[in-house]
N, CA, C and O atoms as a printed pandas DataFrame, in Angstrom:
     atom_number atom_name residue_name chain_id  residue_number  x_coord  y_coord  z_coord
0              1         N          UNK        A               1    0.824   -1.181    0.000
1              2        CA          UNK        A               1    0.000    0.000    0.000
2              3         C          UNK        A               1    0.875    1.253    0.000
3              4         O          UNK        A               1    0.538    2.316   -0.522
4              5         N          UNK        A               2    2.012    1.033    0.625
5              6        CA          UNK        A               2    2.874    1.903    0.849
6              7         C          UNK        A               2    3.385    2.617   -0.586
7              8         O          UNK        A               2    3.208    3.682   -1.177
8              9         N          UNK        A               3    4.103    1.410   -0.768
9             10        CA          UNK        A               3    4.370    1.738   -2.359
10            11         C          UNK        A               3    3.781    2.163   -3.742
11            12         O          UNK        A               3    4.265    2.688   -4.745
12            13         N          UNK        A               4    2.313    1.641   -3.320
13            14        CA          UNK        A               4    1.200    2.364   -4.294
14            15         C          UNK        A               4    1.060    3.800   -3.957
15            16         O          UNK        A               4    0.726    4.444   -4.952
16            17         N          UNK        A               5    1.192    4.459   -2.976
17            18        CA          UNK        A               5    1.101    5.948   -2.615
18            19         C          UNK        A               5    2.131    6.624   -3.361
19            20         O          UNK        A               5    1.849    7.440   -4.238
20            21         N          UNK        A               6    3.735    6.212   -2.941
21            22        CA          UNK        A               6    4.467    6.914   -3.459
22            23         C          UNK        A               6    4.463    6.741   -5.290
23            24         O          UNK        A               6    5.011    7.629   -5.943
24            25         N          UNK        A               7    3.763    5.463   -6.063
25            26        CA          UNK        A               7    3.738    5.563   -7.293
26            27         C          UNK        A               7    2.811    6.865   -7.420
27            28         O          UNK        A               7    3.089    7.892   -8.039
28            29         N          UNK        A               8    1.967    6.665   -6.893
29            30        CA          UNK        A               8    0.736    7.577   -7.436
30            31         C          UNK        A               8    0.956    9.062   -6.687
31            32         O          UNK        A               8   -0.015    9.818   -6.704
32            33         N          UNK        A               9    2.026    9.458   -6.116
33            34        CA          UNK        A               9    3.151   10.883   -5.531
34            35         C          UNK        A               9    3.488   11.203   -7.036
35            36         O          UNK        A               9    3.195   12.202   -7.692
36            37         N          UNK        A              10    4.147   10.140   -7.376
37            38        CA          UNK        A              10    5.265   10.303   -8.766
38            39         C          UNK        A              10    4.554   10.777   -9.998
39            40         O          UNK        A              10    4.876   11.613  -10.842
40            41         N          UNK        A              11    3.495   10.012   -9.867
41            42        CA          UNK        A              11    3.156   10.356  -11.327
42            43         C          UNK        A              11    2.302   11.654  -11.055
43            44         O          UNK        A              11    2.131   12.218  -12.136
44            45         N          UNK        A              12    1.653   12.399   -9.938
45            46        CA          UNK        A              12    1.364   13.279   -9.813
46            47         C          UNK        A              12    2.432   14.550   -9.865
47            48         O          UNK        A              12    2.169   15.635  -10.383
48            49         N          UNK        A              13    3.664   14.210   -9.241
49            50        CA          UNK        A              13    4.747   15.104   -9.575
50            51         C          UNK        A              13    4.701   15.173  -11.362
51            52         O          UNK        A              13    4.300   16.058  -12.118
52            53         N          UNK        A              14    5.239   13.959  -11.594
53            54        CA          UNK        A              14    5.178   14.089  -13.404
54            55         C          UNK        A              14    4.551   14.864  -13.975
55            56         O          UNK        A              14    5.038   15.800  -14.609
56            57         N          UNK        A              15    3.278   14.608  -13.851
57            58        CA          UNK        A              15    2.234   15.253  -14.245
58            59         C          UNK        A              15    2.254   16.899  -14.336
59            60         O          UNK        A              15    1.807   17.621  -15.227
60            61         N          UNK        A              16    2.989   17.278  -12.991
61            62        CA          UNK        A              16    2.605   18.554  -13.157
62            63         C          UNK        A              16    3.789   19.300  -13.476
63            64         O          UNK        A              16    3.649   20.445  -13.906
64            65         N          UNK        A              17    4.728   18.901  -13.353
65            66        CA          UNK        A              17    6.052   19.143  -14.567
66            67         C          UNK        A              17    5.779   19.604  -16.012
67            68         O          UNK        A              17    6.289   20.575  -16.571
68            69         N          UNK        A              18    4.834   18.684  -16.543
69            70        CA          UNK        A              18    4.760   18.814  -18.075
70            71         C          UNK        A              18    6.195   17.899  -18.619
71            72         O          UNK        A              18    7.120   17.392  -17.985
72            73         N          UNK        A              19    5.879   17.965  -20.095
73            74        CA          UNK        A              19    6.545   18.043  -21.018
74            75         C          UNK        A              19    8.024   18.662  -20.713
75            76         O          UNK        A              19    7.919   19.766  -20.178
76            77         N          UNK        A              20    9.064   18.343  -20.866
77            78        CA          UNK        A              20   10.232   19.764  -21.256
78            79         C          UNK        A              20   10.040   20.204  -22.035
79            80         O          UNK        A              20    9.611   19.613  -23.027
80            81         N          UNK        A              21   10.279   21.580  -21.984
81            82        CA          UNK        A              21   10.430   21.990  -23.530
82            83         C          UNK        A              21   11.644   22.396  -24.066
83            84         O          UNK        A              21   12.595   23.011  -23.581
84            85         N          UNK        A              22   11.387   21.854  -25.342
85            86        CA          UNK        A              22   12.722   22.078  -26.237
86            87         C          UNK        A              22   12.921   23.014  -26.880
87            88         O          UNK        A              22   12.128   23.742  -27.475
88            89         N          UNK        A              23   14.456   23.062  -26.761
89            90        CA          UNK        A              23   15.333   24.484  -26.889
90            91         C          UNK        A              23   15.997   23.965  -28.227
91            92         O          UNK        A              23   16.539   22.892  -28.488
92            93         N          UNK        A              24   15.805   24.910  -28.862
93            94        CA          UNK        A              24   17.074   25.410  -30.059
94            95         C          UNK        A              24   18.680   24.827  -29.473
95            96         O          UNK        A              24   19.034   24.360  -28.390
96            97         N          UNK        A              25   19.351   25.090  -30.659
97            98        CA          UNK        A              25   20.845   24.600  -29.733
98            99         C          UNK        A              25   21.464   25.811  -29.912
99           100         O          UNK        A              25   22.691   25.721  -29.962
100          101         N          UNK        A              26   20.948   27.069  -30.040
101          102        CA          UNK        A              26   21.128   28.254  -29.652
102          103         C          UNK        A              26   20.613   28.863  -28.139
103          104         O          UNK        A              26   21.225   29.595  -27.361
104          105         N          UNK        A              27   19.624   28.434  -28.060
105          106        CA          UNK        A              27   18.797   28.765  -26.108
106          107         C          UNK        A              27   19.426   27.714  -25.898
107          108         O          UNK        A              27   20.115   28.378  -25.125
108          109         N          UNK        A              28   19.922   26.581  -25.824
109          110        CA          UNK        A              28   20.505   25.667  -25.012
110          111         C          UNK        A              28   21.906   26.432  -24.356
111          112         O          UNK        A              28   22.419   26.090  -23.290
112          113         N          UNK        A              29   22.298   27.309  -25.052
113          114        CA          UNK        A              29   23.538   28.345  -24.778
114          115         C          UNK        A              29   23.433   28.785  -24.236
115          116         O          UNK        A              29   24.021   28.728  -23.156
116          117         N          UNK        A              30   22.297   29.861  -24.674
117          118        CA          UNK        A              30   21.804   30.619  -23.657
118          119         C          UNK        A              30   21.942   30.575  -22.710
119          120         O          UNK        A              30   22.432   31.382  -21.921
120          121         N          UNK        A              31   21.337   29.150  -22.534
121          122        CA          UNK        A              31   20.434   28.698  -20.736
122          123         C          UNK        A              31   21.586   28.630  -20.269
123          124         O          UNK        A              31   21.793   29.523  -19.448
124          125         N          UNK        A              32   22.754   27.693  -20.502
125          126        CA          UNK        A              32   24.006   28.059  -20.167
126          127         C          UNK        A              32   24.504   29.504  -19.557
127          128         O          UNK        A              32   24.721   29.731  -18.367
128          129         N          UNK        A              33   24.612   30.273  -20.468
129          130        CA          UNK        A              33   25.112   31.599  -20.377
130          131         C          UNK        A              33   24.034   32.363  -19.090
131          132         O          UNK        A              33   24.462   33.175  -18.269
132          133         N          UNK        A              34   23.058   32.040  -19.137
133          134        CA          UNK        A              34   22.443   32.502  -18.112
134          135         C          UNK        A              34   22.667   31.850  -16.447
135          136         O          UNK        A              34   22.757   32.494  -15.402
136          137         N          UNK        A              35   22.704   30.720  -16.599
137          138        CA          UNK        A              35   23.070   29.817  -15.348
138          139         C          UNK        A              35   23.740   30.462  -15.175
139          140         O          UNK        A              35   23.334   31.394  -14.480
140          141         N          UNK        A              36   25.142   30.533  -15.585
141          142        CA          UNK        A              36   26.598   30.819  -15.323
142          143         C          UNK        A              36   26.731   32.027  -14.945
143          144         O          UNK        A              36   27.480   32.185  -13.980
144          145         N          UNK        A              37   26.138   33.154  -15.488
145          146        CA          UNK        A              37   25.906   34.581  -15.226
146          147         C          UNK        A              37   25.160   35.638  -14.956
147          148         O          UNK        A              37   25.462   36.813  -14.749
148          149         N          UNK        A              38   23.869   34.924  -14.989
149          150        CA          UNK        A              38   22.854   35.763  -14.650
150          151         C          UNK        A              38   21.872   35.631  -13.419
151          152         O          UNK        A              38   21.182   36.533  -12.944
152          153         N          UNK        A              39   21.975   34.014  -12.908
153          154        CA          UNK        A              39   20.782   33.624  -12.138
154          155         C          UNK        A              39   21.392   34.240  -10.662
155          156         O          UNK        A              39   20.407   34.385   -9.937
156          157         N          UNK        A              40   22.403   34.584  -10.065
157          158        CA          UNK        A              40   22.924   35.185   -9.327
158          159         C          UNK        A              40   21.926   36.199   -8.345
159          160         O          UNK        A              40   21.738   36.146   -7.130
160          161         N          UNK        A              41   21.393   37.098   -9.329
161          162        CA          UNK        A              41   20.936   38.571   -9.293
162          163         C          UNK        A              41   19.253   37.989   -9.555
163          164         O          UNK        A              41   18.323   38.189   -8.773
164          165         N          UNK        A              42   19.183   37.321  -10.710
165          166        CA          UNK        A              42   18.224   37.360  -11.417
166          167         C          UNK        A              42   17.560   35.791  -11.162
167          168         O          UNK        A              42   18.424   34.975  -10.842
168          169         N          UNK        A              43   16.018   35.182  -11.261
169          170        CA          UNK        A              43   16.195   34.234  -10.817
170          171         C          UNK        A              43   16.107   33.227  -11.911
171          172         O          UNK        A              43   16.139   33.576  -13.091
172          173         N          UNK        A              44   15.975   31.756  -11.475
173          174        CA          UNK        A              44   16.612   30.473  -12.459
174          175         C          UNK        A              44   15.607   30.951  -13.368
175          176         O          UNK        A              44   16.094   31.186  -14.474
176          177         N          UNK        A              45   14.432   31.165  -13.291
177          178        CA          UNK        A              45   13.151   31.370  -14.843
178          179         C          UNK        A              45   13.316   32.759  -14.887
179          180         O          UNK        A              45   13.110   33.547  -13.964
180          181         N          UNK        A              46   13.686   32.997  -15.975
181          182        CA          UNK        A              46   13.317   34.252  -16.055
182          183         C          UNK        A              46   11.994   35.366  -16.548
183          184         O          UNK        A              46   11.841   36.576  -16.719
184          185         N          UNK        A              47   11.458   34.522  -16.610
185          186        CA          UNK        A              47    9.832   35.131  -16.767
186          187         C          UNK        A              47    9.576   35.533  -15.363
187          188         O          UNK        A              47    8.489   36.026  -15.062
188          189         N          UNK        A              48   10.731   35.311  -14.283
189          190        CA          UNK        A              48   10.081   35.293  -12.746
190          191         C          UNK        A              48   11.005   36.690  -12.047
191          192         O          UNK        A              48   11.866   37.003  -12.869
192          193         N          UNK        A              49   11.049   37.311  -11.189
193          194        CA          UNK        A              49   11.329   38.300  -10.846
194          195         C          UNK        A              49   12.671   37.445  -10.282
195          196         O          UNK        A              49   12.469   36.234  -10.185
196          197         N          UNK        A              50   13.958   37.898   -9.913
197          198        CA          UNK        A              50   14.799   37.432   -8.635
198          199         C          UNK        A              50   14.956   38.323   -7.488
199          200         O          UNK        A              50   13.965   38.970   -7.150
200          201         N          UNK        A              51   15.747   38.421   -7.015
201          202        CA          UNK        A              51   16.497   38.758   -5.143
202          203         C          UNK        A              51   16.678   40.442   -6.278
203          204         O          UNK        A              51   15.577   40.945   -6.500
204          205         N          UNK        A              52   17.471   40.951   -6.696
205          206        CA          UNK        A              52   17.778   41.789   -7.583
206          207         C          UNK        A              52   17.378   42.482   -8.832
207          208         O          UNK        A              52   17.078   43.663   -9.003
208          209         N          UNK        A              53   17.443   41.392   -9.752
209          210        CA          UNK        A              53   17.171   41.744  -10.841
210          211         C          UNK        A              53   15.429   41.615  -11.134
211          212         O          UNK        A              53   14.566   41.522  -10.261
212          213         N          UNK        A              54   15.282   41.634  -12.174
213          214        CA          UNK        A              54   13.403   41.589  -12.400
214          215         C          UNK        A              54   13.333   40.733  -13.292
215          216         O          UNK        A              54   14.321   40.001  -13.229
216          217         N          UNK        A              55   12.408   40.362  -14.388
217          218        CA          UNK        A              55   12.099   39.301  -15.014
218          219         C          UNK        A              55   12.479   40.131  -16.082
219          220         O          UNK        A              55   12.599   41.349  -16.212
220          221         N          UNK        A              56   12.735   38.571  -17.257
221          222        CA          UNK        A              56   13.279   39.718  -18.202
222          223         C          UNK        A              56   13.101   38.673  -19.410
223          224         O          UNK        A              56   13.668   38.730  -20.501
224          225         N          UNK        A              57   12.148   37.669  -18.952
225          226        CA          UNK        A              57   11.646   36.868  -20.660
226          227         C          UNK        A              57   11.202   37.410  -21.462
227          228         O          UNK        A              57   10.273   38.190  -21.254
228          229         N          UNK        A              58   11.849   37.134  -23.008
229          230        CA          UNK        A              58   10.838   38.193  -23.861
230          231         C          UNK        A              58   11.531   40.007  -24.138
231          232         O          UNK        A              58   11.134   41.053  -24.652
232          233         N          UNK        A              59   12.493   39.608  -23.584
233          234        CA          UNK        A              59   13.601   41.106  -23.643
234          235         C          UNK        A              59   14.134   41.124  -25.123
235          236         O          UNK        A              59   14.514   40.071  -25.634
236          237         N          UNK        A              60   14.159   42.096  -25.690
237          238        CA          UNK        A              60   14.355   42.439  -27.353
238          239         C          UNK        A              60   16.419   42.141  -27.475
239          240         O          UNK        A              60   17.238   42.252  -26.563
240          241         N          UNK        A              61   16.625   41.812  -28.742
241          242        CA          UNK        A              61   18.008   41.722  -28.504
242          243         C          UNK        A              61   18.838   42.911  -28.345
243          244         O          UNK        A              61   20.022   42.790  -28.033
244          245         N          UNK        A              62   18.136   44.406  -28.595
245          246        CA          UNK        A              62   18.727   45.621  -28.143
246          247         C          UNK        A              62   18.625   45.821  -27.020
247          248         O          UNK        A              62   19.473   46.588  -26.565
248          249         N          UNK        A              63   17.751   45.352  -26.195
249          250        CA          UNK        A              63   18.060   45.545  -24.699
250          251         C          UNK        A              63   19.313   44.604  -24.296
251          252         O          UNK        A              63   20.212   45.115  -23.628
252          253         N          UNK        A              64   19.398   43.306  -24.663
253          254        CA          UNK        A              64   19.990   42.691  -24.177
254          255         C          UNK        A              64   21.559   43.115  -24.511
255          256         O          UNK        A              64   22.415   43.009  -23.633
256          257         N          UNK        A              65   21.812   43.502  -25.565
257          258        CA          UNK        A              65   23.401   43.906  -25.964
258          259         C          UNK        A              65   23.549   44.768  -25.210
259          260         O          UNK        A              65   24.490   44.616  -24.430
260          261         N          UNK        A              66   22.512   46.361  -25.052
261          262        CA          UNK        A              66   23.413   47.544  -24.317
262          263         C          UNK        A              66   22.893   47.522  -23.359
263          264         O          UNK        A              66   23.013   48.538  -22.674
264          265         N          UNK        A              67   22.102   46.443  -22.838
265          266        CA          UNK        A              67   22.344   46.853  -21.025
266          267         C          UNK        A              67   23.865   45.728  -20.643
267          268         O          UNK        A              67   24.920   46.188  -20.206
268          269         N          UNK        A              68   23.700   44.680  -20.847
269          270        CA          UNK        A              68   24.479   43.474  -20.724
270          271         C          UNK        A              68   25.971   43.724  -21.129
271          272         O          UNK        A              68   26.805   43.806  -20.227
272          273         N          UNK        A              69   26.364   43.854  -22.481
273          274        CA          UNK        A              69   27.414   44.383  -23.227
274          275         C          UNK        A              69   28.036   45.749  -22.720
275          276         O          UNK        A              69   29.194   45.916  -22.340
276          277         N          UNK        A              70   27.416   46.326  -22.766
277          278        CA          UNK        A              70   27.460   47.630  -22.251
278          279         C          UNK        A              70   26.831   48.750  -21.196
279          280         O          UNK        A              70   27.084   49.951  -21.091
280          281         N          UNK        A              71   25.862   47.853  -20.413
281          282        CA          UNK        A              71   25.487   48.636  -19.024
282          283         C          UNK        A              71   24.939   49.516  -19.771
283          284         O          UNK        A              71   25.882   50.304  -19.702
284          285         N          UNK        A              72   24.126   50.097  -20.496
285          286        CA          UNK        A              72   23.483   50.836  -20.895
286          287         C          UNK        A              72   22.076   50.253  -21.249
287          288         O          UNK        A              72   21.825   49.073  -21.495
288          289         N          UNK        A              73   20.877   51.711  -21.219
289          290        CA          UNK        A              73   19.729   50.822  -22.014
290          291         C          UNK        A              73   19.261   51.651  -23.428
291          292         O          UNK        A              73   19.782   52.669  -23.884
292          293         N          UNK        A              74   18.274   50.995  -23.892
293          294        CA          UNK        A              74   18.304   51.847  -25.159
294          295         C          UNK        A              74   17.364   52.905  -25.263
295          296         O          UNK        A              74   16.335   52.847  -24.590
296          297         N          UNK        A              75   17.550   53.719  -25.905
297          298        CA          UNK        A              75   16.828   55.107  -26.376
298          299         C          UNK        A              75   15.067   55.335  -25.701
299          300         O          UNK        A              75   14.163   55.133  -26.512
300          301         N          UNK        A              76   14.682   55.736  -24.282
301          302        CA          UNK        A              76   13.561   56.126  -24.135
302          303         C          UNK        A              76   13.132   54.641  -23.627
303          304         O          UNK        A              76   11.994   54.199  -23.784
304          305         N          UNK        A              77   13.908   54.117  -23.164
305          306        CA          UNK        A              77   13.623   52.444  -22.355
306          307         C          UNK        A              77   13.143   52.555  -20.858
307          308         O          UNK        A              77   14.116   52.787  -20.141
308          309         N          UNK        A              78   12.499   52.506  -20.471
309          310        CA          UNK        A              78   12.171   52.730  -18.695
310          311         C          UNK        A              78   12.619   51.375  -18.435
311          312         O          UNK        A              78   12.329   50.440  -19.181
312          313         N          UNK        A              79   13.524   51.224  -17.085
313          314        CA          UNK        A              79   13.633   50.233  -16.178
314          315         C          UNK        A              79   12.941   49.649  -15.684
315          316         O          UNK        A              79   12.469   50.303  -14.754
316          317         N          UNK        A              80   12.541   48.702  -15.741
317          318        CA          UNK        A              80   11.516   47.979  -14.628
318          319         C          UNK        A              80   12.140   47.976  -12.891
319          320         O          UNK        A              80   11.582   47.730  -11.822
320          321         N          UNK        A              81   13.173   48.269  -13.156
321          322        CA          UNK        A              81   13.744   48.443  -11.548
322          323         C          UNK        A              81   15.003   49.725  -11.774
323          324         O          UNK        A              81   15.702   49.952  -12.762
324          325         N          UNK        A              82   14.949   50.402  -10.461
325          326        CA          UNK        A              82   15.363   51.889  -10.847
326          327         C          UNK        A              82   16.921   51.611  -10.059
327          328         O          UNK        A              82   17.589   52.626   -9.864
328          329         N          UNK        A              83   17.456   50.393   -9.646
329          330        CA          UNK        A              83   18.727   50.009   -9.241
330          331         C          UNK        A              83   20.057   49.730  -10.655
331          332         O          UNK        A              83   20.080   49.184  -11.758
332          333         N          UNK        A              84   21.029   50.498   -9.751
333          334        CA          UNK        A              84   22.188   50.362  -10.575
334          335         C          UNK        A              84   22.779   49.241  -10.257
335          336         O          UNK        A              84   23.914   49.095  -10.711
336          337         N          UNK        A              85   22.257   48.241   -9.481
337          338        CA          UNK        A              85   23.972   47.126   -9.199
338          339         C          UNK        A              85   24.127   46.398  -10.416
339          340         O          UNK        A              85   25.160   45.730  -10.431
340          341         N          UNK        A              86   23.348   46.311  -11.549
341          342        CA          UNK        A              86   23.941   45.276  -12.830
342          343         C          UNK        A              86   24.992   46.271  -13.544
343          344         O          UNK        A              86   24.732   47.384  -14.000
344          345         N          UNK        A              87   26.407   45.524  -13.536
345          346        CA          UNK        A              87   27.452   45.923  -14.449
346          347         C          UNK        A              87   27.650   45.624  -15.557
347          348         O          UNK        A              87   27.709   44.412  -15.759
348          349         N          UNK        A              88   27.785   46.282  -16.406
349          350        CA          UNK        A              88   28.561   45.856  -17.905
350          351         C          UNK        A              88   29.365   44.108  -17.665
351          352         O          UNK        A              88   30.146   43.525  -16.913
352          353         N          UNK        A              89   28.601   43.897  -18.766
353          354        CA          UNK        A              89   29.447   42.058  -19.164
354          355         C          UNK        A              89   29.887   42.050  -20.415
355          356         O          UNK        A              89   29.198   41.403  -21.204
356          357         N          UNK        A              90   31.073   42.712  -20.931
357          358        CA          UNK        A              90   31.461   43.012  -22.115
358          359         C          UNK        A              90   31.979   41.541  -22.703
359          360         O          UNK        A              90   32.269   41.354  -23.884
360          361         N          UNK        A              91   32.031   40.660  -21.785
361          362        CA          UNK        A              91   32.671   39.071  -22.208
362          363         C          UNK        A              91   31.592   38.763  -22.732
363          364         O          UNK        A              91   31.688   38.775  -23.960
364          365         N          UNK        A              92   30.820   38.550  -22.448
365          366        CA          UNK        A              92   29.305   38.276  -22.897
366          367         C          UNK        A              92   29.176   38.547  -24.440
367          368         O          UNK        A              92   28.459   37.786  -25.090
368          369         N          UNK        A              93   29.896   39.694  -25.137
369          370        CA          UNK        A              93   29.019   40.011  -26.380
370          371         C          UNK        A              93   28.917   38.934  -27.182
371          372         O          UNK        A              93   27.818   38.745  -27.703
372          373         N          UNK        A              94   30.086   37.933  -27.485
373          374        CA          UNK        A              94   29.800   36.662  -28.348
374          375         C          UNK        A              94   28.334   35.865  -27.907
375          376         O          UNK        A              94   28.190   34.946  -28.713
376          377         N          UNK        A              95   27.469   35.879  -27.156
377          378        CA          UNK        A              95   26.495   34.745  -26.343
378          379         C          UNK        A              95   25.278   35.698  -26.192
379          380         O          UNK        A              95   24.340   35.177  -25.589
380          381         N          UNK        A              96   25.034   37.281  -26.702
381          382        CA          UNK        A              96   24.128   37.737  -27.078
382          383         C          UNK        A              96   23.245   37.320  -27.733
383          384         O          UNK        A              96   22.166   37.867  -27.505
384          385         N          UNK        A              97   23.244   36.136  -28.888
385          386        CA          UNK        A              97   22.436   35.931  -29.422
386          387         C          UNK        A              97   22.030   34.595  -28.999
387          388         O          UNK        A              97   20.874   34.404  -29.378
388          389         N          UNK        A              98   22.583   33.428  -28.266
389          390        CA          UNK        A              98   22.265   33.147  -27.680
390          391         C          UNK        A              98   21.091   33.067  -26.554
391          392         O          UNK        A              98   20.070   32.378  -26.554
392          393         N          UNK        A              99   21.640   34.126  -25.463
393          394        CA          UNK        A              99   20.914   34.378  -24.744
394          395         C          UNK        A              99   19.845   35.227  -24.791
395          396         O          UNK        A              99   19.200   35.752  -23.883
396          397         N          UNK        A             100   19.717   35.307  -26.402
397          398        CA          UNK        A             100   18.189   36.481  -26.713
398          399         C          UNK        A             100   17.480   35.496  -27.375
399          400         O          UNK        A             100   16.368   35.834  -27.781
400          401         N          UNK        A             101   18.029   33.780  -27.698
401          402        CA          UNK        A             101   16.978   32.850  -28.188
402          403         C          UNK        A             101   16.528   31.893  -27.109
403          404         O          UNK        A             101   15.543   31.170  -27.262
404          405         N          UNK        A             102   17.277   31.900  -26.000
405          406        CA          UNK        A             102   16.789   31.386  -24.436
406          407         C          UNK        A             102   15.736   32.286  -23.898
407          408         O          UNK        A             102   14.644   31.840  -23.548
408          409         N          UNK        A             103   16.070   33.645  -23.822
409          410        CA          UNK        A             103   14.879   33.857  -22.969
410          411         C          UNK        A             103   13.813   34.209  -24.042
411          412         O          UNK        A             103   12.836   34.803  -23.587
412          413         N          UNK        A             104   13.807   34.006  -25.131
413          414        CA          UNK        A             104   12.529   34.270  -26.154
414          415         C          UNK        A             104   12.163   32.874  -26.422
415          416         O          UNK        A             104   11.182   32.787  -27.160
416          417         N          UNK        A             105   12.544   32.021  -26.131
417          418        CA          UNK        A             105   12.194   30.338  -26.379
418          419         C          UNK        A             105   11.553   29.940  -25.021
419          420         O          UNK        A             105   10.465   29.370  -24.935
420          421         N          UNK        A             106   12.283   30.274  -24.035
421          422        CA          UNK        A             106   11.847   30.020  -22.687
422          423         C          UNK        A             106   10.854   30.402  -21.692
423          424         O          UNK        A             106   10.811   30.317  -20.464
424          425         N          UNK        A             107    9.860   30.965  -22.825
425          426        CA          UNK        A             107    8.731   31.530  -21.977
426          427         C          UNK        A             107    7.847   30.512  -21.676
427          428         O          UNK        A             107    7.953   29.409  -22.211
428          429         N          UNK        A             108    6.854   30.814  -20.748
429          430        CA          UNK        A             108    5.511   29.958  -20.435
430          431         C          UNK        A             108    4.743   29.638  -21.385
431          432         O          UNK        A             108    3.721   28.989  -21.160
């Protein structure tokens, strides 16, 4: 009986997981590039707000170069958060495009 509970735990976990969804082998980079450098500030989904940063699925690839690349934002852009602690990641510019097909693939 025991063991019938925890089957029927599991497949209720399963269940509400879904599917994965599949990534390009460009957002697979991404997701990379984001693990590695972004979830810090910002949190693991980014459709989700973090500790710091704000959500940012669905961000255009001009935001992503001159805030990221260059700590800047673009022309008449309002912040969703009015904090300076994100710095320029000028290492980053190769994985821009990347990480603009992760979080545009990776939405809900």
């Amino acid at each position: 009986m025991r063991l019938l509970g925890m089957l029927g735990s599991l497949l209720l976990f399963a269940a509400a997981c879904g599917e994965p969804q599949e990534l390009s082998e460009a957002a697979q980079r991404g997701r990379a590039v984001w693990v590695a450098n972004c979830t810090a500030c910002h949190a693991s989904d980014p459709a989700k707000a973090g500790a710091l940063g704000p959500d940012v699925a669905g961000s255009s690839r001009e935001l992503l170069e001159l805030r990221v690349v260059r700590g800047e934002y673009p022309p008449g852009y309002t912040p969703k958060r009015s904090t300076t602690a994100m710095v320029a990641l000028p290492h980053l510019a190769d994985s821009i495009d990347d990480l603009y097909a992760f979080l545009n693939e990776a939405q809900p």
